[in-house]
C-alpha positions as CSV (number, residue, x, y, z in Angstrom):
1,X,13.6,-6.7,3.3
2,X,14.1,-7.5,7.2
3,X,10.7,-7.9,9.2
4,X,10.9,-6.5,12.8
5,X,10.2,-10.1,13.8
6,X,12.9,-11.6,11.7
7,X,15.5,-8.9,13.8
8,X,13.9,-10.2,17.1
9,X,14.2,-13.7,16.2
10,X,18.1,-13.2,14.5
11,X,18.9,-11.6,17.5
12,X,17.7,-14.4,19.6
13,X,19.4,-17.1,17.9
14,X,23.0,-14.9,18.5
15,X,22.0,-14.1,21.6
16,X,22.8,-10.3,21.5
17,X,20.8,-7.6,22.8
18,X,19.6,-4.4,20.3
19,X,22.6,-2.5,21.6
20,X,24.6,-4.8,20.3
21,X,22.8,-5.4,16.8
22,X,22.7,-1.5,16.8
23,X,26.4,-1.3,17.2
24,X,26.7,-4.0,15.0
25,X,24.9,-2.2,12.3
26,X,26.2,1.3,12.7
27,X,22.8,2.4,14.3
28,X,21.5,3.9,17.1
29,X,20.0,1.7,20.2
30,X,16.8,3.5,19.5
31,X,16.5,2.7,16.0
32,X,16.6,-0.8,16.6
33,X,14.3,-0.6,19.8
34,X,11.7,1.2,17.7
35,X,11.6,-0.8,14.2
36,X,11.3,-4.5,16.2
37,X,8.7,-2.7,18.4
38,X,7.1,-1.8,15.4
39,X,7.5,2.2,16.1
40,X,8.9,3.3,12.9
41,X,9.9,1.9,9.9
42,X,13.9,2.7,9.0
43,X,15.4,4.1,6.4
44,X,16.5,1.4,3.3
45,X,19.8,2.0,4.0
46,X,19.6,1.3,8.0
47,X,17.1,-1.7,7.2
48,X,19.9,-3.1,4.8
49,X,22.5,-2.7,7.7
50,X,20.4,-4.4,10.2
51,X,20.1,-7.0,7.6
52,X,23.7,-7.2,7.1
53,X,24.4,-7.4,10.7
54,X,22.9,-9.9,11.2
55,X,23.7,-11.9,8.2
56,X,27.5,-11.1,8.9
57,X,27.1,-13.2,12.1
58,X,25.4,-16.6,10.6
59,X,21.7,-15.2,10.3
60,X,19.5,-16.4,7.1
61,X,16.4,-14.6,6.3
62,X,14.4,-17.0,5.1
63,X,11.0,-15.2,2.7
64,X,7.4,-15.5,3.3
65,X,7.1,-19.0,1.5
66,X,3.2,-19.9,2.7
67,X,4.2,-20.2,6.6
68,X,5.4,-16.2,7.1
69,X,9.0,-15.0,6.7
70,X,11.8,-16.3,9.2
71,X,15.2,-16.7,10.7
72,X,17.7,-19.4,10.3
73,X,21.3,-19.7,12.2
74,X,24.0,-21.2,9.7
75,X,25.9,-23.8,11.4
76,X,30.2,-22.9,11.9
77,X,30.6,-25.8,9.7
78,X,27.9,-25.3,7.0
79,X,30.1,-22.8,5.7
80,X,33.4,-24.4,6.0
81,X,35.0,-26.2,3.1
């Protein structure tokens, strides 16, 4: 599942503010705001759309593999073919 620093990091690769991920995601501003801040944990379901969001717009979550989880932007033409 999505790490509040994965969301900060997606979002900074897309460039997009947490209004915008919220919208995005179906979610309010403040939901957003307080899981990256580390406030609140979400709900699965809101977690999954944050997730989905961001994966919708080129984001890779990439797993805690021995250096900590992270983000990875898909190139346009990685996934054309």
């Amino acid at each position: 599942m999505i790490t509040p620093e994965q969301s900060r990091a997606g979002r900074a690769l897309l460039d997009i503010s947490q209004r915008d991920l919220a919208t995005a995601a179906n979610l309010g501003e403040s939901t957003v705001r307080d899981f990256e801040k580390g406030r609140r944990t979400p709900s699965v379901n809101n977690l999954a759309a944050i997730e989905a969001a961001l994966k919708e717009r080129g984001v890779v979550l990439i797993p805690q593999n021995g250096g900590g989880p992270g983000v990875r932007l898909i190139s346009p033409s990685a996934t054309e073919g």
